[in-house]
N, C-alpha and C positions, 0 to 999 in steps of 0.2 A: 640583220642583227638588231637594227634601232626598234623594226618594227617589233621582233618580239621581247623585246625588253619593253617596249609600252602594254601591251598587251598584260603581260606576267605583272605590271605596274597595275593598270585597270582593273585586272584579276583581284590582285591584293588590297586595292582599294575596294574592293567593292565586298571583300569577306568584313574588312573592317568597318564599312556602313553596315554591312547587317548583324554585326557584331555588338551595334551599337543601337540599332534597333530591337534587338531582341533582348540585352541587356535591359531593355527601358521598361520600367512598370506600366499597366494600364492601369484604366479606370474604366468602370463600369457597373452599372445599377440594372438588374434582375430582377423583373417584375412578375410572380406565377409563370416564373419558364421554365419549360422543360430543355432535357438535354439536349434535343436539338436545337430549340430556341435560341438556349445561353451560347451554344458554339458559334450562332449567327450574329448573336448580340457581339462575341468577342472579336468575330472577324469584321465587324465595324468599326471596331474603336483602334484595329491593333493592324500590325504590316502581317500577321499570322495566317497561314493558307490550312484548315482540315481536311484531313480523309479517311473516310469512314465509311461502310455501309446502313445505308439508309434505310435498312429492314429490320436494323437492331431498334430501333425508335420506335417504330410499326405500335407495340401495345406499354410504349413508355407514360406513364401516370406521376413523371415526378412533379415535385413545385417548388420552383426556385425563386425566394424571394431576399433578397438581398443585395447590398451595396459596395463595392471595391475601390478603394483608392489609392491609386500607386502604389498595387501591388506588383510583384513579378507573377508572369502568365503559371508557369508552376504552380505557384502557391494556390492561383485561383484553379485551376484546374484539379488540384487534390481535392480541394474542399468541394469543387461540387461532383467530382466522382467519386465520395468520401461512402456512401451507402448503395452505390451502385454496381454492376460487373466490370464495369470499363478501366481501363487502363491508358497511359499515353506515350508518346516518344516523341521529342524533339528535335530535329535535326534542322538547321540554321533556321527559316521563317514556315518551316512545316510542323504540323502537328498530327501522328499519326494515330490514328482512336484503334482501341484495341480490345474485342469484348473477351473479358478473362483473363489472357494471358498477358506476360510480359516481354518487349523487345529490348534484349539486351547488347550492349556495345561491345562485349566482350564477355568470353564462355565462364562462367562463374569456376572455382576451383571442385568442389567436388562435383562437375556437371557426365561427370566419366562413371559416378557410382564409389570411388575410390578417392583418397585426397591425390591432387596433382603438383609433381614433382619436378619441380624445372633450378636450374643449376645456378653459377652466378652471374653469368649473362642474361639469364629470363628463359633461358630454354628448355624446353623438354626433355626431360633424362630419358635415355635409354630404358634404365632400370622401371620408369613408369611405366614405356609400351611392352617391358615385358610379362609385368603383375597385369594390364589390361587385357591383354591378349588372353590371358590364362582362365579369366573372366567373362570373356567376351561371350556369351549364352543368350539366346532370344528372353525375355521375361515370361514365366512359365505362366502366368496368367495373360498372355497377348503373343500367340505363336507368330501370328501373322504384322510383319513388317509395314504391310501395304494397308494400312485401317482407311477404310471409307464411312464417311457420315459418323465423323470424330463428336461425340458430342462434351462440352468444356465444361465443367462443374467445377463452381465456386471463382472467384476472383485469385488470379495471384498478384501477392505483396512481396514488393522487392525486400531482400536479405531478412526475409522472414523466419522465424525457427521454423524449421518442419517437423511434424508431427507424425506418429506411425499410422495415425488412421484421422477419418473427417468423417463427419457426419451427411450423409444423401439420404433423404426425404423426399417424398411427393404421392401424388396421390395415381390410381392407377382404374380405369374406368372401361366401361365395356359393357356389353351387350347390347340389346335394340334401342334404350334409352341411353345409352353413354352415361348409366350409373354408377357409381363407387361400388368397387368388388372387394367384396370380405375374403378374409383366407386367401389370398392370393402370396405362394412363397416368392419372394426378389431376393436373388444370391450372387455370390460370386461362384462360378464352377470352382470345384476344386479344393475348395477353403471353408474354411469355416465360420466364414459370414455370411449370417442371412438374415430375415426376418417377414414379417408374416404383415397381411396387411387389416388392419379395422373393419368394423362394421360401413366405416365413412369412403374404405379404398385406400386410406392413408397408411403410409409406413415409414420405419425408421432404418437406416442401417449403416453400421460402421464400417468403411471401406478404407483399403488402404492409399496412401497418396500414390499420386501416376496413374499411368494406362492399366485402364483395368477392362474387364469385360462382366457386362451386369448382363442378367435372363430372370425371365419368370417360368413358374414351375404351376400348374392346373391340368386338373382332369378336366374342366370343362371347357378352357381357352388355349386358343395356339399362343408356344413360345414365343417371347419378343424377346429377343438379344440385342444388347444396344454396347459397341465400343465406346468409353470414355474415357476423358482425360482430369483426374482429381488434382485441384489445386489450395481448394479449402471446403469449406462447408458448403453446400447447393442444392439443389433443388432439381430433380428430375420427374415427369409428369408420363404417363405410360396408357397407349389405349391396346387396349386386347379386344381382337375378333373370336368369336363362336368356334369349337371346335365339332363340325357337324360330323364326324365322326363317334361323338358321345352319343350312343345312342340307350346306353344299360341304366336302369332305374337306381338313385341311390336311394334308401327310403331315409334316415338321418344325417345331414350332411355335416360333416365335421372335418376340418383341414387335421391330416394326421399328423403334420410337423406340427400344427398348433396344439392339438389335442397333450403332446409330446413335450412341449415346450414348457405350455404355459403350469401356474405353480399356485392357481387356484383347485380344488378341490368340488369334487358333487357339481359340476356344470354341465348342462346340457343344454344342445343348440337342436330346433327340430325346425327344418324349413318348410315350406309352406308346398314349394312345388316337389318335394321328394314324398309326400303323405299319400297320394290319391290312390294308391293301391289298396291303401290299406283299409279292409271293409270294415265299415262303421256303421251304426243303426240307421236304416232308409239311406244309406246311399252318401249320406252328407260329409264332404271332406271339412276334419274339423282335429284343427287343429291342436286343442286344450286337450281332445277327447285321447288324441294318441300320446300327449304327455303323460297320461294314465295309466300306458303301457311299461312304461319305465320305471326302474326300481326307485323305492322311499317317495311314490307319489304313487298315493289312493283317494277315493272317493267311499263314504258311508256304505254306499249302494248304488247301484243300477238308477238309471233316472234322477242323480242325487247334485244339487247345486252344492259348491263350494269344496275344495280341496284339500288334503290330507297331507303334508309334506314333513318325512320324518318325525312323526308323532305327534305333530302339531296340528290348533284347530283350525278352524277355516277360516278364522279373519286375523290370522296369524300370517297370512302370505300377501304380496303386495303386487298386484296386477297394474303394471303400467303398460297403456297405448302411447308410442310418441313420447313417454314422459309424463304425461295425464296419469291421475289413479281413474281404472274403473274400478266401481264399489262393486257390481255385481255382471260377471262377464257370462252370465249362461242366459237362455231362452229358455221357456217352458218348462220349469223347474227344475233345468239341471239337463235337459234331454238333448239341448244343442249349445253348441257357443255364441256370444252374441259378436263373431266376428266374421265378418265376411271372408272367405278363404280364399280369394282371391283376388284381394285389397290386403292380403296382409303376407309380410315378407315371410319373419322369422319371427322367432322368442327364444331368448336365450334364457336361463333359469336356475338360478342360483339356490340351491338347499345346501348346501357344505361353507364353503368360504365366499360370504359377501362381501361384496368390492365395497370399502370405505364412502364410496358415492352414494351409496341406497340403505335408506333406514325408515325406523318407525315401524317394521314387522319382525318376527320371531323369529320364522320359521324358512322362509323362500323371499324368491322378488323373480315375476313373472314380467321380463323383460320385452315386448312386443313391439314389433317395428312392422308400418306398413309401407308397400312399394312405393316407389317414387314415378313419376312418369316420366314418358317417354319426350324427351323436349324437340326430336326430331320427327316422327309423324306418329300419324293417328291410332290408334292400336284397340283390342278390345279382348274381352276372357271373360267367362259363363259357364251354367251349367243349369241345366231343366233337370227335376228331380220327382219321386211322387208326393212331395210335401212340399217343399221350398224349391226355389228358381235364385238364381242368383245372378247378376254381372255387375262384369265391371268394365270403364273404358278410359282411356288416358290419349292425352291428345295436347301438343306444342301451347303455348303461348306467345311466345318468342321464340321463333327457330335458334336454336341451338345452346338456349337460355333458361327458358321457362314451363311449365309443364303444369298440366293440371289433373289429378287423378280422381274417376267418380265411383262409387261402388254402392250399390242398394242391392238387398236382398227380402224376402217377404215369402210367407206362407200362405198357401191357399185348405188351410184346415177347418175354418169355418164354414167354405162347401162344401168339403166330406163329409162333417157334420149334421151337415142340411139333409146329405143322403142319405143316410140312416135312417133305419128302419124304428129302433126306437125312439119312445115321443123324449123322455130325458135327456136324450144325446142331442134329438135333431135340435132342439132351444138351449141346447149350451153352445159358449165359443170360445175359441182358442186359438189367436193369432198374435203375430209376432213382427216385428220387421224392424232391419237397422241400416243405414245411414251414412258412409261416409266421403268426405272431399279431401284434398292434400293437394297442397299447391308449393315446388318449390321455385326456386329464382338464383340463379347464379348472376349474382353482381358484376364479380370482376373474380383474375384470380387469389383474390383474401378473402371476399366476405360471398356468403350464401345464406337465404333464408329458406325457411319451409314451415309451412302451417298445415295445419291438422283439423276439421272439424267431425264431430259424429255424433250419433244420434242413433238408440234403439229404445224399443217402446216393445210391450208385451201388455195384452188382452186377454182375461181368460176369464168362464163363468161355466161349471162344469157341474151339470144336477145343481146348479145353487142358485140362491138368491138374490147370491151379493156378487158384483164385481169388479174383478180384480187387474189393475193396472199398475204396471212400474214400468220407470223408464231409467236411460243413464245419458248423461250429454256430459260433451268434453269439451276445448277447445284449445290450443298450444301453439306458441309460436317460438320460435330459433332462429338464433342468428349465429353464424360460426364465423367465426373469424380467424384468419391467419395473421399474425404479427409476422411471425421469420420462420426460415426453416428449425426454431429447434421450439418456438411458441406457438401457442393454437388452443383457442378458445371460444365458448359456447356459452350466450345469454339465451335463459329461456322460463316463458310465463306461459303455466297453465290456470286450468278453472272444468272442476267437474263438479257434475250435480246426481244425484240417484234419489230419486223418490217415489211413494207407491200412492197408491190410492185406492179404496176399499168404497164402493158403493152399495149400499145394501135399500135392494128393497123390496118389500112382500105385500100383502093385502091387513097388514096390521098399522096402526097411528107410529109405527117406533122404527120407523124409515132414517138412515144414517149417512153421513160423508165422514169418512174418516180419510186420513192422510198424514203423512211422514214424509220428509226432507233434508237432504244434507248437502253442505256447498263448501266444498273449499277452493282457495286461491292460493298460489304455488310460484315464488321468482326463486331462482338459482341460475347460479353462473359457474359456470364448471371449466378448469383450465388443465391444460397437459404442456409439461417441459421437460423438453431431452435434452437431459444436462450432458451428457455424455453416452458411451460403451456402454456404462455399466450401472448408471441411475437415470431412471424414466420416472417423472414424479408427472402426479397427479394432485388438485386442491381443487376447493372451491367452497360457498357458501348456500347453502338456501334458507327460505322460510315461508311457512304455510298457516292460512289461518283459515280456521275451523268456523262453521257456522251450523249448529244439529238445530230442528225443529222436531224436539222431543214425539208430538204429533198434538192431533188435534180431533175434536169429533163435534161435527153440527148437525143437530136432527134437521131434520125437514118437514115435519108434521107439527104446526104447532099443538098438536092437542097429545102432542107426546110424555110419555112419562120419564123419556132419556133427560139429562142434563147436559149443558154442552160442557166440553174440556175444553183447555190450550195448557196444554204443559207449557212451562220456561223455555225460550232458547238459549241454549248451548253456545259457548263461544273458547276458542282456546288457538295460542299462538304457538306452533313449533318451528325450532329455528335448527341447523347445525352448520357446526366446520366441520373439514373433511381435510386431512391431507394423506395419501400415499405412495409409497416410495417402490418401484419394479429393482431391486437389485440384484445385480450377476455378478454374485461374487465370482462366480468360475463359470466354465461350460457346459461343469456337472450340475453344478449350485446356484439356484434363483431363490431369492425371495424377494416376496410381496407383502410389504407391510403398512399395513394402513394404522388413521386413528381419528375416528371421529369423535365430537364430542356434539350431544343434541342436549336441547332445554325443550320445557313445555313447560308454558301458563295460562295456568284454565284463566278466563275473561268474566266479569261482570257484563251486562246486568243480570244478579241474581241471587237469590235467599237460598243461603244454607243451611242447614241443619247442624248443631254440636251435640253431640250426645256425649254421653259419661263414660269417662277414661273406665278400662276393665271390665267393661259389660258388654252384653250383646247388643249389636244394632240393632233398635226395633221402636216402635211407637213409645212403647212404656220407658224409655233410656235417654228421651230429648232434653235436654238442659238447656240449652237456647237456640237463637237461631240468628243469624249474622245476612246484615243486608249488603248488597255490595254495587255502587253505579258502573255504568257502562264504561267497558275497557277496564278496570281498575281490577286488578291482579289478586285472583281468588286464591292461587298456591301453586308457587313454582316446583317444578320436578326438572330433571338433569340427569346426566353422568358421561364418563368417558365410557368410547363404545373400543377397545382395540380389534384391531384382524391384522391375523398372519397367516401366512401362506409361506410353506415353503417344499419347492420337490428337488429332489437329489436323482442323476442317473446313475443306475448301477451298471448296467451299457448304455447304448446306442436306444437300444430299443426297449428298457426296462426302467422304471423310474419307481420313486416311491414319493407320494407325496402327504403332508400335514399342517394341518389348519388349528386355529381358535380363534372361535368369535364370542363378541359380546354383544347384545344388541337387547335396546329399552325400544318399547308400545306404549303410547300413549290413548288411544284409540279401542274402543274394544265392542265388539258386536254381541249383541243380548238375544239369546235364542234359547226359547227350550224344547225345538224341536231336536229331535236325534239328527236330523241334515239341517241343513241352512234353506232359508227360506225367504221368500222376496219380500217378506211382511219384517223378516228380523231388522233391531234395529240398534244403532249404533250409536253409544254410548261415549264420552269424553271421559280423562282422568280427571278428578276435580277434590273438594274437598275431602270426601269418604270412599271415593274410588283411587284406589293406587295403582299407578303404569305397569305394566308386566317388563319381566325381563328376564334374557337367556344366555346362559352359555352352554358352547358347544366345543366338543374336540372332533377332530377326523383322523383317519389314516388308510391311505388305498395303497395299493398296486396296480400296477399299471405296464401289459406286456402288449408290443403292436407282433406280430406274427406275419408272415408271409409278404414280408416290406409294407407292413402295416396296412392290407388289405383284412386284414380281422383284427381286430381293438379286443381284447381281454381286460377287467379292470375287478378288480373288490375294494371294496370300502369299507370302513366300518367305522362308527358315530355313536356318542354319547352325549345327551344333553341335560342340563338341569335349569328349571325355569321357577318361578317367581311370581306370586301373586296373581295367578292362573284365574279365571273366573267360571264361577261356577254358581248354582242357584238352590235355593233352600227348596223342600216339596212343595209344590204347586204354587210356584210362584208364578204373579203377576207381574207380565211386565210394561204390557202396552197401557199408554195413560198415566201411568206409576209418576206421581210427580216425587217421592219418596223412593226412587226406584233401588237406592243403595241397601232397605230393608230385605231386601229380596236378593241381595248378593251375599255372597261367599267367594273369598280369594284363599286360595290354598297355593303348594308344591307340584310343579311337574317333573316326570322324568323319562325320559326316552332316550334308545339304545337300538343297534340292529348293525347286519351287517346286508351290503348290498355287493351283486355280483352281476355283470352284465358282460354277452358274447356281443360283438356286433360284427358283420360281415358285408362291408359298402359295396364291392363288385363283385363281378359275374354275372353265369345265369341264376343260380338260387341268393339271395341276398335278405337281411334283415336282421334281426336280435332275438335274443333271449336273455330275459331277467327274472333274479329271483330276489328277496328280499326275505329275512326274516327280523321280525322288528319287536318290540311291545311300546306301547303307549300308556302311563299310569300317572295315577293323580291322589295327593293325599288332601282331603280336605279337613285340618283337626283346629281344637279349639277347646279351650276350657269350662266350653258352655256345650250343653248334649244337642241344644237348637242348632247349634254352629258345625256341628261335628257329623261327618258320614263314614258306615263302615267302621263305626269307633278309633276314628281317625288312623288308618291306615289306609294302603298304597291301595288303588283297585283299579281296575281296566278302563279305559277313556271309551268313550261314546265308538270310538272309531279304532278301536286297537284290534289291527288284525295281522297273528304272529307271522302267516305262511303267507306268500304272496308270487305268485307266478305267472309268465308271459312269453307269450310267443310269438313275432309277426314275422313271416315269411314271405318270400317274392321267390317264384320261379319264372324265368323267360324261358316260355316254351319258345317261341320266336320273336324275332325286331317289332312285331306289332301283338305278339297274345302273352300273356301270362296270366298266371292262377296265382292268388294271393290267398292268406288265411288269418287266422286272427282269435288265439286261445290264450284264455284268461286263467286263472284259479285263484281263491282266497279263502282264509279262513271266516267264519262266519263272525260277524261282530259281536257284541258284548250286549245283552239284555237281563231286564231284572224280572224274575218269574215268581207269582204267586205261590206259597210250597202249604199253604192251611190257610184254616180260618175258625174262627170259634165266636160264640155267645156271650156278650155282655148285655144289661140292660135291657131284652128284648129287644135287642139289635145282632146282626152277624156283621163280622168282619173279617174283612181279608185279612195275609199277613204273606205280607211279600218278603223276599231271599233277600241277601246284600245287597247295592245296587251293584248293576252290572257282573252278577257272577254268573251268570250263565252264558250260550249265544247260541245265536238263530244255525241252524245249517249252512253248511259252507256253500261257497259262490262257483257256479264251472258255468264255462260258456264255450262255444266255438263258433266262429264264424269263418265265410268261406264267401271270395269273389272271383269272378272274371272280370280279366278287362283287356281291351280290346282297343286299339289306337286306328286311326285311320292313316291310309299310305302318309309316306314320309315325302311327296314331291313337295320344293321349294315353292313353285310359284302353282300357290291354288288361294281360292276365297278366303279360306279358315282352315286350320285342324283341328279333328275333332276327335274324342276320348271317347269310350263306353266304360261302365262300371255295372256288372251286373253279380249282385250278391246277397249273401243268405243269412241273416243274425238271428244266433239263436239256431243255428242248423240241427243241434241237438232237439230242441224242443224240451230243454230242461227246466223246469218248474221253480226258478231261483226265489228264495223269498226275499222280498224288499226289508216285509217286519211281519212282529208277529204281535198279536195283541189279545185280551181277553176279556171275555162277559162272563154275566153269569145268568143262567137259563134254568128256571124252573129249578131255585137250588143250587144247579150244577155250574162249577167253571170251566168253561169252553177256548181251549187254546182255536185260535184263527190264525193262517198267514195268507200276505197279500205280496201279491207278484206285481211285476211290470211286464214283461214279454213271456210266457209260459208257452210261446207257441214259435215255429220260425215265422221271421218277418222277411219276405223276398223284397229285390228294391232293384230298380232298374235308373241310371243318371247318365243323361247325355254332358257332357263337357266340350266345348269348343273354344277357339283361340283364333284371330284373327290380326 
C-alpha cells in the first residue's frame, strides 16, 4: 500500500512539474526560418517535444524573421502558423502539427449536423438520438464511407463561422508539355457548381464546406476525380493524361459549357490543331485565312491584306501575338499569314463585346497565343508544301521547369520563278520568311515567366524596278504571379516594329530609297480577384508610346533631279484604366461589365499647322503655324469607353445574350488603295486629325442541340462610328508633310445579322455561316471640296450585303477523310465611268457616285483529302497528308475591275487572282 501511494505521489508530482514547465513562456529569435527550422529553433529553447510529417515541409518557401520574449508556446506558434495550413494541439510537453485540420478535446455541439441536446446532468437525451437516427443518410455528394487519398483543402480555424460554400482554385495541366488546359469543365457531380478553366489552365469554383467529390469533364482528357475535404478556401492543382481514344476531327474548338456560360457576345475561338482539314490556297494551314470563313469577318478580295470585321476598315482591328501588336500579319499581299501554324496555339476574337482589357481599335481584337513547350523532352511538328515548308521544334531547359520553343518557316518562290519560261517573271522575286522563339520558366508555384520573340520579313520585285521590303518584329515579356488563391496577376512589356522599304532602280540618274517605320513600346499590368460566388473582377493599367517615321526618300544619283524628303517624326502617348466586374446574379443571369477609360497625347517635337476656323483644310486656309519641343504635349484626347455584357437562360440549353460597347482609335492607317497594302502608312491623332470612335449594340440567340454537339447561334449588330477617315480625289499621301490636306473624317454606320450552324462531332463535322451586312459611310461638309455623293450615306470600300460559307469534314475512316471549302459573296462596291464630253478641246470622263456600282459576285469551292498515317504509339513521327483543289470550279472571280480608254473608246477590264484550279499536295509530320 506505501508503495503505491509513492508511486500515485511521483505521478502527481511530476504532472505538476510539467505543469509548470509548460505554463512558462519561451524566448526565442527567428532568423529567415522556415517551419521547420522554427520548430527546431523551439525545441531548443523549451522542454516541448513535435510531431509532424516531414514531407509537409518538402516545398515549404516560408521566412521567418523575428524575436519572442516570454511569450507562452501558443501565442508563438499562432503567429507563425498565422499564413499557413498547419494547425496544432497540445497535450502536456507535446506538440502535435497538423496540416489543415483541427484536433479537438471534445466533439463540438453541432458536430452530429443537428444542435446537441443533453439534459442536466451533461447527458445525452434520448430525444437527440431519436431526431439523428431519422437523419442519419450517407451525404448525397460522398456515397462512399471508405474515401481513400482524402485530399484537405484550406486550413481549419477553431469556432470559426462556417460558411455555405469556400472558394477552390488552381490550375489544371496536361498533355506532352504539362501545359495549362483551356476549357477544361471542374464540377461537383450532381449540383450545380462548376466552372471552366482559362486560357492559363486556371479555375475558380464555389464548393460547399465538407466532403465533397470534385471531377473534370473533356473530350479530349481522361476524368480525374479527386475526394476532398473543404474547410476554408484552398488550392487544388490537377494533371490530366491524353484521352487516346479521341480520335474524331473537331475543326473549331469551343468548350460548350463555356460557349453556354460565358455573357460575352460575337466571340470566336479557332485552334490552330483543329484547321488542317480545312483546304486552303497551296495546301497552307493558316489560320487568319479560316477566320474568314466565319460570319461578320471578310476580306476586300481574294489575295487581299487586312480584314473586314463587321463593317469596319482594316486598321480598325487590333492583332495581338503574345500581347504584342503586329501591324501587318499577312505574307505576300494578303496570300498567306505571317504566322507560323504550327508555333501558334489559338486566337480568340472578339467583334461583338470587348473585354475592358483591349483597346485602341473599333472594330475586333485578334487575340493570338503561341504554344508553349514541352519542359519534359524534345519534341518537333512541320510540314513540306509546294511553296513554303515550315517547322517547328521545342525542347526542356530545365526538366520540368523550363522550355524553349523555335519555329521558322520560308518560301522557296524565287526558284519557281527562275523556272519560268518567261524573261519578266524569271528576274522578278518574291520571298518571304518569319521567325519565332518563346521561352517559358516556372519559378516556383506563384511566379512564371514567358518571353516571345518574332520576326517576318517579305521580298518582292514582280516585272518592276523597284523593290519591295517589309518586315514586322515583336518582342514581350510576362511575369504571372500568384498572391493567393483568390489574387493573380500579370506584369508585361512589349515593343513592335513594322516598316517597309522601296528600293527603286532603272537605267535613269532618278535612282531612290524610300522607307517607312513605326515603333511602339507597351507596359501593363493586368490583375484578376475572386472576391466571391458571384463577383469575379478584373483591372489593370497600361500605356503605350508611339514613335511613326512619317517616311523618308534619298536618291542615290547625285546627278539626280529627285529632292530628298524626311517627313517629321510622330510621337504620341496612350495610357488606359480598365476595371470589370463578371457578376452572377442568378444561374440564369450573368453579367459582365467593364469600364475603361483611355487618354491619348500627341508629343512634340513638331510644327503644326492652324488654319481658319469654318473653312476648308487646305494650303490657302493656313493662319499660323505652332512649334512645339520634344515630349511637350501637342493635344490631349480621352473618354470613357463602357462594355456590358449580359446573357440570360431561357433553359438549360437556350440563352439570349446582349452587349454595348464604346470604344476610341487613336491611331489610323492612310491608304487609298481599295485593300491594304504593305506600303500603307500609319498615321497618329494630332492637332488636325481627330480619334475615331464607336459604338455598338448586339443581340444573339444562342441554342446547343443534341447535348450540344451542334451550337446554333444568330446575332445581330448595329454600329455607329465617328470621324471615320477617308480621302479627298487623288490624294497624296506618301511624303505629305501636310498630310491632314488630303483627309476627310465623316460618319460610319453598319448593321447585319449573323447566323452560324456548327457541328464539333462525328463523322461529318464543320459549320455553316451566313451573314447579311451593309457597311456605309457619309462624308458631308459645308464646303463642296469636303463633301462626297453630296454628303450622303454610300457603300464602304468593302460592303458586301450577302456573305456565305461552308466548311465540311467527312471521316470516311480513322485515317481518310474528304474535306471541302465553299465561299460566296456579293461583289463589292466600285465607281464606273457612265460619259464623257468636250470641253476646251479636251475630253473628259465623268464617273457615277462613288462606289454605286460593284464588280461581280465572288463563288469559290474547294476540295481536299487528307490522309493520316497509322495511329501506332511508339514510331519516329506521325505523319498528315493534305491533298487539295482551290479553285475546283475554275471560276474566273474578279479581284477589280478597271478602265482605259483606247482609240476613243472606254474599255472595262477585270483582273483575277486564281482563274484556274490550283492543285497542292502538303506532307505534315509530328515527332
Amino acid at each position: 500500500m506505501k508503495k503505491i501511494t509513492l508511486i500515485l505521489f511521483l505521478i502527481a508530482f511530476q504532472q505538476i512539474i510539467y505543469s509548470q514547465v509548460i505554463s512558462d513562456k519561451i524566448s526565442v529569435d527567428f532568423k529567415n526560418a522556415n517551419i521547420k527550422t522554427a520548430i527546431q529553433d523551439i525545441e531548443k529553447v523549451s522542454y516541448y517535444k513535435f510531431y509532424f510529417d516531414e514531407k509537409w515541409f518538402d516545398n515549404d518557401s516560408t521566412s521567418i524573421t523575428k524575436q519572442y520574449k516570454e511569450v507562452k508556446i501558443g501565442e508563438v506558434l499562432e503567429d507563425v502558423f498565422q499564413n499557413t495550413s498547419f494547425n496544432f494541439y497540445i497535450s502536456e510537453n507535446k506538440v502535435i502539427v497538423t496540416n489543415n485540420s483541427v484536433i479537438y478535446s471534445q466533439l463540438a455541439d453541432d458536430y452530429f449536423g443537428i444542435p446537441l441536446e443533453r439534459d442536466e446532468n451533461g447527458q445525452i437525451t434520448p430525444i437527440f438520438y431519436q431526431q439523428y437516427d431519422s437523419i442519419k443518410k450517407t451525404n448525397s455528394r460522398n456515397p462512399n464511407k471508405n474515401i481513400r487519398d482524402l485530399v484537405l483543402i484550406g486550413k481549419e480555424v477553431k469556432n470559426q463561422k462556417k460558411k455555405s460554400t469556400y472558394t477552390l482554385s488552381g490550375f489544371i495541366k496536361g498533355g506532352k508539355n504539362n501545359s495549362g488546359l483551356a476549357n477544361i469543365v471542374v464540377k461537383i457531380p450532381n449540383s450545380e457548381f462548376s466552372a471552366v478553366t482559362d486560357k492559363k489552365g486556371f479555375y475558380s469554383l464555389q464548393v460547399p464546406g465538407g466532403l465533397n467529390v470534385v471531377e473534370t469533364e473533356s473530350f479530349s482528357y481522361n476524368k480525374v476525380t479527386k475526394n476532398i475535404m473543404v474547410y476554408n478556401d484552398g488550392s487544388l492543382n490537377l494533371s490530366l493524361t491524353d484521352n487516346i481514344n479521341q480520335l474524331d476531327e473537331v475543326l473549331i474548338k469551343t468548350n460548350k459549357s463555356k460557349s453556354a456560360k460565358s455573357a460575352i457576345t460575337g466571340v470566336t475561338t479557332i485552334d490552330s490543331e483543329g484547321i488542317k482539314n480545312v483546304p486552303l490556297v497551296l495546301g497552307e494551314r493558316d489560320i487568319l485565312k479560316v477566320a474568314l470563313t466565319m460570319p461578320g469577318i471578310k476580306t476586300a478580295g481574294e489575295g487581299s491584306a487586312g480584314f473586314n470585321v463587321r463593317g469596319g476598315k482594316e486598321d480598325q482591328n487590333l492583332f495581338l501575338l503574345d500581347h504584342a501588336t503586329l501591324y501587318n500579319p499577312s505574307h505576300f499581299f494578303g496570300f498567306f499569314t505571317a504566322l507560323n501554324p504550327y508555333t501558334t496555339k489559338k486566337v480568340d476574337i472578339y467583334k461583338g463585346s470587348i473585354p475592358a482589357e483591349f483597346g485602341g481599335r473599333l472594330s475586333s481584337v485578334f487575340d493570338i497565343s503561341s504554344k508553349s513547350g514541352n519542359v519534359n523532352e524534345f519534341q518537333g511538328e512541320g510540314g513540306i508544301g509546294p511553296v513554303t515548308s515550315n517547322l517547328m521544334v521545342s525542347t526542356p531547359i530545365v526538366k520540368g521547369k523550363s522550355s524553349l520553343v523555335a519555329g521558322g518557316r520560308a518560301t522557296y518562290s524565287d526558284y519557281i520563278l527562275k523556272s519560268l519560261d518567261d524573261e519578266n517573271l524569271k528576274n522578278s522575286q518574291a520571298s518571304f520568311y518569319d521567325l519565332i522563339l518563346k521561352y517559358n520558366h516556372k519559378i516556383n508555384a506563384s511566379n512564371d515567366i514567358e518571353s516571345t520573340l518574332y520576326y517576318s520579313h517579305d521580298k518582292f520585285s514582280v516585272s518592276s524596278d523597284s523593290l519591295y521590303k517589309y518586315s514586322n518584329r515583336l518582342a514581350t515579356l510576362k511575369w504571372n504571379h500568384t498572391f493567393n488563391e483568390k489574387n493573380k496577376g500579370s506584369l508585361i512589356v512589349t515593343n513592335s516594329e513594322y516598316k517597309f522599304n522601296i528600293d527603286y532602280e532603272s537605267e535613269g540618274v532618278n535612282n531612290f530609297d524610300f522607307g517607312y517605320k513605326i515603333n511602339e513600346t507597351q507596359a501593363m499590368i493586368k490583375m484578376n480577384y475572386l472576391y466571391n460566388e458571384k463577383h469575379k473582377f478584373s483591372y489593370g493599367i497600361s500605356t503605350k508610346l508611339y514613335s511613326v517615321d512619317p517616311g523618308y526618300l534619298n536618291p542615290k544619283n547625285p546627278e539626280t533631279t529627285l529632292v530628298p524628303v524626311d517627313v517629321e517624326t510622330e510621337k504620341g502617348l496612350e495610357s488606359a484604366a480598365y476595371i470589370g466586374d463578371n457578376f452572377k446574379i442568378s444561374d440564369k443571369f450573368l453579367l459582365d461589365f467593364g469600364l475603361r477609360y483611355s487618354t491619348f497625347a500627341a508629343l512634340g517635337k513638331s510644327t503644326q499647322r492652324i488654319y481658319e476656323e469654318n473653312q476648308p483644310i487646305s494650303d490657302a486656309t493656313v493662319i499660323d503655324t505652332k512649334t512645339y519641343g520634344n515630349n511637350e504635349v501637342i493635344k490631349r484626347y480621352g473618354g470613357l469607353e463602357p462594355r456590358v455584357a449580359a446573357r440570360y437562360f431561357i433553359t438549360d440549353d437556350f440563352s439570349v445574350r446582349a452587349s454595348y460597347d464604346k470604344t476610341y482609335q487613336y491611331i489610323h492607317l492612310l491608304s487609298n488603295n481599295t485593300t491594304q497594302s504593305p506600303t500603307d502608312i500609319w498615321k497618329l491623332s494630332d492637332l488636325n486629325v481627330k480619334p475615331e470612335s464607336a459604338q455598338q449594340v448586339s443581340l444573339g440567340l444562342y441554342k446547343n442541340l443534341k447535348g450540344g454537339d451542334i451550337e446554333f447561334s444568330v446575332e445581330g449588330y448595329y454600329k455607329r462610328s465617328k470621324n471615320i477617315l477617308d480621302y479627298k480625289v487623288g490624294a497624296e499621301l506618301l511624303l505629305n508633310e501636310n498630310i491632314e490636306t488630303e483627309l476627310l473624317q465623316g460618319e460610319g454606320k453598319a448593321y447585319g445579322v449573323e447566323f452560324l450552324v456548327k457541328k464539333q462531332v462525328g463523322k461529318l463535322n464543320g459549320w455553316l455561316g451566313y451573314t447579311y451586312s451593309r457597311s456605309l459611310i457619309k462624308l458631308d461638309s459645308q464646303f463642296n471640296e469636303e463633301k462626297v455623293n453630296n454628303g450622303k450615306y454610300f457603300p464602304s470600300n468593302f460592303d458586301k450585303p450577302h456573305d456565305f460559307s461552308a466548311v465540311l469534314n467527312y471521316k470516311i475512316t480513322k485515317r481518310y477523310s474528304f474535306s471541302s471549302n465553299f465561299t460566296y459573296q456579293t461583289g463589292r462596291p466600285i465607281t464606273y465611268p457612265i460619259g464623257r464630253y468636250d470641253y476646251g478641246n479636251a475630253q473628259y470622263t465623268v464617273y457615277s457616285d462613288r462606289n454605286k456600282f460593284r464588280i461581280p459576285d465572288y463563288l469559290r469551292l474547294d476540295i481536299g483529302l487528307n490522309i493520316e498515317g497509322n495511329h501506332k504509339i511508339k514510331k519516329l513521327a506521325h505523319s498528315f497528308w493534305n491533298i487539295s483543289v482551290y479553285n475546283v470550279l475554275g471560276r474566273n472571280n474578279p479581284y477589280s475591275v478597271f478602265f482605259v480608254t483606247d482609240k476613243g473608246q472606254i474599255k472595262a477590264y477585270k483582273t483575277s487572282i486564281f482563274s484556274i484550279p490550283i492543285p497542292s499536295i502538303t506532307y505534315n509530320f509530328k515527332f
